[in-house]
C-alpha positions in Angstrom: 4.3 29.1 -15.1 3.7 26.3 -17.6 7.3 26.8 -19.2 8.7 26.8 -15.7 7.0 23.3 -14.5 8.5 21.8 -18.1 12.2 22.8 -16.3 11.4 21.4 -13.0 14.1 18.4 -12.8 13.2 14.9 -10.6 14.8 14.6 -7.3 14.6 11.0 -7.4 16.9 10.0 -10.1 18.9 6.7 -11.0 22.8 6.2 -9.5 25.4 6.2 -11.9 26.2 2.5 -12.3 22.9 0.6 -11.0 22.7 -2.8 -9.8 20.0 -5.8 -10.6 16.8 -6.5 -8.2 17.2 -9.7 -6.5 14.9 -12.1 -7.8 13.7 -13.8 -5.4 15.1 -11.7 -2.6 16.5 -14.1 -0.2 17.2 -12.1 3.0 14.9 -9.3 2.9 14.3 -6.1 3.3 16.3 -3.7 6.3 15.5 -0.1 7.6 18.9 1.4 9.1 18.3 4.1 11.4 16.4 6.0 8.1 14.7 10.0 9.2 13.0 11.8 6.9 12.3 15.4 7.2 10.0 17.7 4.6 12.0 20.5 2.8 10.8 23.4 5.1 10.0 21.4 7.9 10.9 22.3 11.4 11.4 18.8 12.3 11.5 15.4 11.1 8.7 13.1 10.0 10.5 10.1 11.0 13.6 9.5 12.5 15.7 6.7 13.8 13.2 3.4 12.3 15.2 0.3 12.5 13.2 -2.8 11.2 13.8 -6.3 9.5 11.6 -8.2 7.4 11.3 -11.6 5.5 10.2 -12.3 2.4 6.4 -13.6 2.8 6.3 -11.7 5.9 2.9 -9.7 6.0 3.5 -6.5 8.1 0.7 -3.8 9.2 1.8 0.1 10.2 -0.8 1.8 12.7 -0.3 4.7 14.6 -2.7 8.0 14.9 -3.0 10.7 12.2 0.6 12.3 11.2 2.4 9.7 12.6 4.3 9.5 9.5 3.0 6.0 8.0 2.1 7.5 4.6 5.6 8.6 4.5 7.1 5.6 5.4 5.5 4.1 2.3 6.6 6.8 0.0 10.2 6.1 1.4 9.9 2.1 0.6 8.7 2.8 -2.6 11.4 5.9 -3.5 9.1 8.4 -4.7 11.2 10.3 -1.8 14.3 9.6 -0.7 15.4 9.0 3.0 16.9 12.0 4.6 19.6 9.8 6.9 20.4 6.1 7.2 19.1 4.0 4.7 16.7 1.5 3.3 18.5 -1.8 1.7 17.3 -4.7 0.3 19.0 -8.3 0.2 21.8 -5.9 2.0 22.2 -3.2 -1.5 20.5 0.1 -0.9 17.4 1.0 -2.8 19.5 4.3 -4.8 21.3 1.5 -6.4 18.7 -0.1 -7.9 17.0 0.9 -11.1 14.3 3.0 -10.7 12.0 1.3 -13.3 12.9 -2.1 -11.7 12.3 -1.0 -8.3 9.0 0.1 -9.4 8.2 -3.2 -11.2 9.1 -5.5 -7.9 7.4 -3.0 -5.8 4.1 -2.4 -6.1 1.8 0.1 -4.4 -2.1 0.9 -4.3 -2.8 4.4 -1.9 -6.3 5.6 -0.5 -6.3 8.0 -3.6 -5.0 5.8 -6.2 -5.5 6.9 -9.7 -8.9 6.8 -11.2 -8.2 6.9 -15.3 -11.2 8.1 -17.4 -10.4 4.9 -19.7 -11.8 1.2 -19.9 -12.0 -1.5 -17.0 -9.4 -3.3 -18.7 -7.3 -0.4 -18.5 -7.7 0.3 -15.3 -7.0 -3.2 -14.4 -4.1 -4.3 -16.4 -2.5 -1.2 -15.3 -1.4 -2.7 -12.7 1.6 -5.0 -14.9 1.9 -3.2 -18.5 3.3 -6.0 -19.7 0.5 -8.0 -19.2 -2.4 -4.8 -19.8 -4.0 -7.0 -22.9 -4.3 -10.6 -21.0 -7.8 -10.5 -20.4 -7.6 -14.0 -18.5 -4.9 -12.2 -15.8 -7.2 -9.6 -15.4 -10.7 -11.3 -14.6 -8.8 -13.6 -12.1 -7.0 -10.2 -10.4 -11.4 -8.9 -10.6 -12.3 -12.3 -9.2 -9.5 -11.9 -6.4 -11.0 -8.4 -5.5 -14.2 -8.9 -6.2 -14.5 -6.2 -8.6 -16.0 -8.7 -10.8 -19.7 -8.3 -9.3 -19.3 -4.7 -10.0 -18.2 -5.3 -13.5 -20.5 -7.8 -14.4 -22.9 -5.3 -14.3 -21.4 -3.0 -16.5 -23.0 -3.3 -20.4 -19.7 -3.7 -22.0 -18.3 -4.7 -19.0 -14.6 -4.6 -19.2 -14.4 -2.3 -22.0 -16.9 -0.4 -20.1 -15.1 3.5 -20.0 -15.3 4.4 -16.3 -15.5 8.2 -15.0 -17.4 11.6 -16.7 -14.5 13.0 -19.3 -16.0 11.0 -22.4 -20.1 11.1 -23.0 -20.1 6.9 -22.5 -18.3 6.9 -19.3 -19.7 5.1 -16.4 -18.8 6.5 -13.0 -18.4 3.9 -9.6 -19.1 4.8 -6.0 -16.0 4.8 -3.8 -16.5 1.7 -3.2 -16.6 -0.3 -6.9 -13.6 2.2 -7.2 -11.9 0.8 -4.5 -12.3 -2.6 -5.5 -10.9 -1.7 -9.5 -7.9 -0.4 -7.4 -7.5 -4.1 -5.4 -7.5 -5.4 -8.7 -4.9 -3.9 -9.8 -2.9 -4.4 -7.1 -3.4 -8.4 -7.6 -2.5 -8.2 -11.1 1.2 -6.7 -9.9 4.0 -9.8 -10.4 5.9 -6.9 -7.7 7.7 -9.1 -5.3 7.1 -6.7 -2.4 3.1 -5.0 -2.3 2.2 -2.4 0.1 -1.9 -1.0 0.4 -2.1 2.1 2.3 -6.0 2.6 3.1 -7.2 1.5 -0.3 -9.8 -0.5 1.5 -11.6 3.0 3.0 -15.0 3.1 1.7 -15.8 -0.2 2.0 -17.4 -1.8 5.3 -15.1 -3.5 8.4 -16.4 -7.1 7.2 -15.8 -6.3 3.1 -12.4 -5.0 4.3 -12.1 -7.6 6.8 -12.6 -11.1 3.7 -10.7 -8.9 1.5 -7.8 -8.7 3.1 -7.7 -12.5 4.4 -8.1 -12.9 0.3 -5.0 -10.9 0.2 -3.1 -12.8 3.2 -4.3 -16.1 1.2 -2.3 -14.8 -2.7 0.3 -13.2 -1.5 1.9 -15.6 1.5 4.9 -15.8 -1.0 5.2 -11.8 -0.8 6.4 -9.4 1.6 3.5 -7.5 2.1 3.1 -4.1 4.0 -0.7 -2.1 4.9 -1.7 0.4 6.5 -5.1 0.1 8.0 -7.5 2.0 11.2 -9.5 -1.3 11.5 -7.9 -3.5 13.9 -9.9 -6.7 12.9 -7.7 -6.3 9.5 -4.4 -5.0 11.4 -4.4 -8.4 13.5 -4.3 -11.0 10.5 -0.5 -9.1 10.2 2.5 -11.6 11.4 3.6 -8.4 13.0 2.4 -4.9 13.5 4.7 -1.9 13.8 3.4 1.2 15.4 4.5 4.3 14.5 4.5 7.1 17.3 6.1 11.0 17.3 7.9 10.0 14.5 9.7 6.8 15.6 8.9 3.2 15.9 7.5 2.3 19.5 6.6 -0.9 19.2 6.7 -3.9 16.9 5.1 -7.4 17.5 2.0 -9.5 16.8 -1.4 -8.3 18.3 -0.8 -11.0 20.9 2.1 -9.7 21.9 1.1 -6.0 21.8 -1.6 -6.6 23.8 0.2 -8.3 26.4 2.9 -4.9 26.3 -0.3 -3.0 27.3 1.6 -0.1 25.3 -0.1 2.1 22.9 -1.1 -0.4 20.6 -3.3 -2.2 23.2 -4.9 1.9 23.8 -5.6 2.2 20.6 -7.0 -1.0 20.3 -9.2 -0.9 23.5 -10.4 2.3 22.4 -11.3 1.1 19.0 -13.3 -1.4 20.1 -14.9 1.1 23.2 -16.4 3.2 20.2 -17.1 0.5 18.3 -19.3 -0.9 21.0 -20.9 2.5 21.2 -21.9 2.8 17.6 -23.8 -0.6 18.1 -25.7 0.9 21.0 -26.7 4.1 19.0 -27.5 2.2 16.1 -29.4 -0.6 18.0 
């Protein structure tokens, strides 16, 4: 079994002649009529999503379990490729780009982002390589997440070894966790920066200031983040809502509401068991 994972080959693989990431992009990034469907898979994951966006456009994706928005991520970042149409930015389509370029203007951080059994600093600067020893750039991106009360804490703080593989290792609740993995999102120079539930185990109102943190560094960014909380879904210029594999609606939280479509059902019944949690716990 080991010698047959060594001959697996990558899917995702570089074009034949590549072409330089815009820097800055200018016009933005463009979803033409892109499907995706799982090897195996009766039917598609997503299929005809059409959307524009700017740069420093802050965008959330809702929609209920398995509505595809984890995929949708996976396909802006090419760690799959879409099954029809295509994803371009500044009009060239992602497969032409480098894949270690893409990577370097596109940054991600998911719900289950990598936990490293190595130092603070590590875990931090991981975020840009090139800047991994700049210990400056990597207290402001702890400052910016707040990680830097958890860290403070720490004996050796940022050479502090975080999880259980070595003897010294420190190990974090999910939320300091969480926080280390903000961090390294803010230390990404990525042009485009997407979160998908990173925020989890941390309370509505922690989420909540985080996120306006976020909104406040990164209005020169496009910006893409997935999110159940609505109070952090509305700071979005515009939320697109994923539904049986296709977009269904795409507009501010003013303007959804106003539809009285799905997003303004989800939301009403958000707040309806919100409400009742506040009774309970009363």
């Amino acid at each position: 079994q080991y010698f047959e994972f060594l001959s697996f080959q990558p899917q995702i693989v570089n074009s034949p002649s590549t072409k330089p990431f815009p820097k800055p992009i200018n016009k933005g990034l463009e979803l033409r009529d892109i499907g995706f469907t799982y090897a195996g898979a009766p039917a598609p994951t997503l299929q005809h999503l059409n959307l524009k966006v700017k740069p420093g456009e802050a965008i959330a994706i809702v929609g209920i379990n398995g509505a595809g928005k984890t995929t949708l991520v996976k396909l802006l970042t090419r760690l799959y490729d879409v099954s029809e149409g295509e994803i371009a930015i500044d009009g060239i389509n992602l497969r032409e780009f480098d894949l270690l370029e893409l990577r370097q203007n596109i940054g991600v951080i998911f719900q289950d982002f990598s936990r490293y059994n190595l130092s603070v600093r590590d875990n931090i600067g991981f975020g840009d390589l090139r800047e991994r020893e700049n210990l400056p750039r990597i207290e402001k991106a702890a400052l910016n997440s707040g990680a830097n009360a958890v860290v403070e804490k720490l004996e050796k703080q940022y050479e502090t070894i975080l999880g259980k593989m070595f003897s010294e290792g420190v190990e974090l609740s999910g939320g300091q966790w969480q926080k280390i993995g903000i961090a390294r999102a803010f230390m990404s120079s990525a042009q485009i920066l997407i979160l998908d539930e990173p925020t989890a185990a941390l309370d509505a109102l922690a989420e909540y200031e985080l996120f306006q943190k976020f909104r406040d560094l990164t209005k020169d960014k496009m910006t893409f983040f997935i999110s159940h909380r609505f109070s952090t879904v509305m700071l979005a210029d515009r939320i697109v809502v994923l539904d049986k594999s296709r977009i269904v609606e795409v507009g501010s939280h003013l303007e959804l509401m106003e539809n009285n479509g799905l997003y303004a059902e989800m939301f009403r019944a958000s707040m309806a068991n919100f409400n009742k949690e506040l009774l309970e716990n009363w």
